[in-house]
C-alpha positions in Angstrom: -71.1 -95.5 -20.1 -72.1 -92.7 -18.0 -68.7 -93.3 -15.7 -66.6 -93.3 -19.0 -68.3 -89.9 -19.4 -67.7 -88.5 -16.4 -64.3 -89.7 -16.0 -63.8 -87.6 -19.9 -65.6 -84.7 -17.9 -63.6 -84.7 -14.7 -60.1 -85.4 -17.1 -61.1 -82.3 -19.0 -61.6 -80.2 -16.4 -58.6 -81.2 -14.9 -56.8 -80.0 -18.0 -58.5 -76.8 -17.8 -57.5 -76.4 -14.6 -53.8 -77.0 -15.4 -53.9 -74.9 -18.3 -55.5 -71.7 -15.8 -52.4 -72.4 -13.7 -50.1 -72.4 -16.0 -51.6 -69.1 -17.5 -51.7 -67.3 -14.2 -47.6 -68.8 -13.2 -47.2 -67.3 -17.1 -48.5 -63.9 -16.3 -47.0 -63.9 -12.6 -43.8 -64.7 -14.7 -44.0 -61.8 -17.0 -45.3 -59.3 -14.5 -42.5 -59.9 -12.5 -39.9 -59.8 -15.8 -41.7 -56.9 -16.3 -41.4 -55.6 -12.9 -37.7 -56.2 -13.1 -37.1 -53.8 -16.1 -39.2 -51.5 -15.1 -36.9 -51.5 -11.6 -33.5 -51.8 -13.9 -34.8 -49.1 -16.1 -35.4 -46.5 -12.9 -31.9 -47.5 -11.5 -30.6 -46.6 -14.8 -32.8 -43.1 -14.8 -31.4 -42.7 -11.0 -27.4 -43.4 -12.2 -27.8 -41.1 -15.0 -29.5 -38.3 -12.8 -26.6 -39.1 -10.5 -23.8 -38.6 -12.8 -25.5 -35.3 -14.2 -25.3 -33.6 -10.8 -22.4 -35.1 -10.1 -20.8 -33.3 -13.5 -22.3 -29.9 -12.6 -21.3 -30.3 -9.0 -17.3 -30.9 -10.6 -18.4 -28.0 -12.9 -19.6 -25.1 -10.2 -16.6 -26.3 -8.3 -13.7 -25.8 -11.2 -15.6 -22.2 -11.9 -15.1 -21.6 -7.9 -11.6 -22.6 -7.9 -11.0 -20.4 -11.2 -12.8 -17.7 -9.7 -10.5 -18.0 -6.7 -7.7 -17.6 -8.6 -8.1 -15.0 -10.2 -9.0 -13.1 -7.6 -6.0 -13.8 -5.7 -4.0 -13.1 -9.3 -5.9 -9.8 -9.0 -5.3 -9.2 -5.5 -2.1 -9.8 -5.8 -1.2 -6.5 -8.4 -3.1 -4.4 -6.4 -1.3 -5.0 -4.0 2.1 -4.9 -6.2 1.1 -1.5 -6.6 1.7 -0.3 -3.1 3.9 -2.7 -1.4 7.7 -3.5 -2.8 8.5 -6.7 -4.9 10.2 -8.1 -1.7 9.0 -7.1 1.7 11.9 -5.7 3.0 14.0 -2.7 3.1 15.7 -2.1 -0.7 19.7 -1.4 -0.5 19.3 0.3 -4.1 17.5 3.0 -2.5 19.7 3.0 0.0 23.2 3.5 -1.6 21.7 5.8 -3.8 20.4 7.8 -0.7 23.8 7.7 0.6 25.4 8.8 -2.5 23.1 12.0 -3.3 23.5 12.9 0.6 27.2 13.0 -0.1 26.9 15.3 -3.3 24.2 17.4 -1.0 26.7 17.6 1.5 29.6 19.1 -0.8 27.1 21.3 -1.8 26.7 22.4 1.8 30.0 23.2 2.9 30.9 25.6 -0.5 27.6 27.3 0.4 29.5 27.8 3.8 31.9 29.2 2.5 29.7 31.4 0.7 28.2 33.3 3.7 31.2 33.4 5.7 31.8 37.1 5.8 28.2 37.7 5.8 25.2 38.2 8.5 22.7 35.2 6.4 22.2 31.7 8.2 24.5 29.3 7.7 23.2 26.1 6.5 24.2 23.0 8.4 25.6 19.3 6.9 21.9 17.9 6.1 20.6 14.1 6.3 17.5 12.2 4.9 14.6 12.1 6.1 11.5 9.9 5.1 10.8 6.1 4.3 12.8 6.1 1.3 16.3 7.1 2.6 15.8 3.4 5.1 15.1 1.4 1.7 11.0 1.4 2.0 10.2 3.3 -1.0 8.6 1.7 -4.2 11.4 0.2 -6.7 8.7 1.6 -10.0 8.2 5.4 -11.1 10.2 8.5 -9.4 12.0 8.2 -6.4 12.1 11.1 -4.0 14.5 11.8 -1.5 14.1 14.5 1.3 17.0 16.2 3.0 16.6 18.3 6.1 19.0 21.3 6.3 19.0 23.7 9.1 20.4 27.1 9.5 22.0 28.5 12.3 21.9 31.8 13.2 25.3 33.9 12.8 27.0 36.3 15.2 24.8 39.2 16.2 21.4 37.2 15.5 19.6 34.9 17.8 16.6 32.5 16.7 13.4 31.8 18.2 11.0 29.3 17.2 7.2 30.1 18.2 5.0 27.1 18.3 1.0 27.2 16.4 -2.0 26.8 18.3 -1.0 24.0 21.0 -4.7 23.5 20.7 -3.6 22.1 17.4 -2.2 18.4 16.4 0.3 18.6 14.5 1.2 21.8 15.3 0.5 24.7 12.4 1.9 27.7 11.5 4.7 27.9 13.3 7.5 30.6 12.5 11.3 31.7 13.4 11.4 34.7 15.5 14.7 36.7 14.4 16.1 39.2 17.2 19.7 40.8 17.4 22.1 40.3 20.0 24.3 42.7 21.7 28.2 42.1 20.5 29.8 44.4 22.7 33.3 44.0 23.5 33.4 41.4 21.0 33.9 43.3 17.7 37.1 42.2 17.4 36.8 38.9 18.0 33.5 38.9 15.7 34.6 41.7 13.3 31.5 43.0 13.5 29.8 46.8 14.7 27.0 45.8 17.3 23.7 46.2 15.8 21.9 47.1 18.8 24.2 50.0 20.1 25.8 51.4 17.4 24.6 54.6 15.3 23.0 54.0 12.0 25.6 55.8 9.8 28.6 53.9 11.4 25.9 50.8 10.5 26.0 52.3 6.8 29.5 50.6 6.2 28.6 47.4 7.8 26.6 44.7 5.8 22.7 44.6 6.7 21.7 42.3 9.6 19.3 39.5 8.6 15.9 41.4 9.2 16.9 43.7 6.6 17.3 40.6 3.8 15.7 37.4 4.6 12.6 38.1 7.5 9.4 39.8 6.9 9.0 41.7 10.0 10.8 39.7 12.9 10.1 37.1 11.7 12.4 34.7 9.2 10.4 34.6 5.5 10.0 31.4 4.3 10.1 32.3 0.1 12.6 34.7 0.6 14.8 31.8 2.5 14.0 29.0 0.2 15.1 31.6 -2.7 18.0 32.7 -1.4 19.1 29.0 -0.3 18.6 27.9 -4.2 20.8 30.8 -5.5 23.3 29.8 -2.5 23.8 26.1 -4.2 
């Protein structure tokens, strides 16, 4: 009786046994189910974080590239506002340069003919000077063409240009000295009295020489040229 008994004992304790193990391998299970969502859940938390920055790294770099362009957009009419539409000289400017030289140049030769029996300068044919005569200039607002037109001096009169400071770069205030010429034994050819040895009254019949119209002193006057040059043309 008291083997039967333990034998019951021992049997029972043998199924308590199995059911601790099968607790434990139970719990060990879940923990580790467990374990594995927690570790799909922070994969998941990781992707998502990914993504985000990913977004916002796409984002900051579509701003950049915007930002680029419209700075080169920008850059590009400033630039519009100084340089011509097509780098390179423009033949408009140039044919129109060559035409207004033309109608300058007509100009020029009746305003010859103007001071022909007369002691004033006589102005030369003129040609353009500056960046816009060679086709640089800017194709938008006014257009400005320069023409150089010298005088020469005419019989009797000789001119002398005296330099600035040469201290001075560019040179400044420069002027045209103006001095007469002897003509004698030539006022024939010249049809002219010499101004330097002939009286004043036979002078009286003979037009003034050009220090008594255009120069201030002996020197050539720059407002009275440029006015008598306008009322010339």
């Amino acid at each position: 009786m008291e083997d039967r008994e333990k034998v019951q004992e021992d049997q029972d304790n043998s199924d308590e046994e199995s059911c601790s193990r099968e607790e434990e391998q139970e719990q060990e299970e879940q923990q580790e189910q467990e374990a594995e969502e927690q570790e799909e859940k922070e994969v998941k938390v990781q992707d998502e974080q990914n993504d985000s920055v990913e977004v916002e790294e796409e984002e900051v770099e579509k701003l950049q590239e915007e930002d680029e362009e419209e700075n080169v957009q920008e850059e590009g009419v400033h630039q519009s506002r100084f340089l011509p539409e097509s780098f390179g000289p423009n033949e408009d400017l140039k044919e129109l340069g060559d035409s207004l030289l033309f109608l300058v140049n007509i100009l020029i030769d009746i305003a010859q003919n103007v001071v022909l029996d007369t002691f004033f300068p006589v102005p030369e044919q003129s040609f353009v000077v500056g960046s816009t005569y060679e086709g640089w200039g800017l194709p938008v607002g006014e257009t400005v063409f320069r023409f150089l037109v010298s005088l020469k001096p005419r019989r009797g009169h000789i001119f002398y240009l005296e330099l600035g400071t040469t201290r001075e770069l560019p040179i400044q205030n420069s002027r045209i000295r103006v001095e007469l010429k002897c003509t004698c034994g030539q006022e024939q050819d010249l049809k002219m009295l010499c101004f330097l040895h002939t009286s004043a009254d036979e002078l009286r019949n003979q037009q003034p020489s050009l220090l008594d119209t255009l120069c201030s002193g002996p020197y050539l006057d720059v407002e009275k040229t440029a006015r008598w040059f306008g009322a010339v043309l």
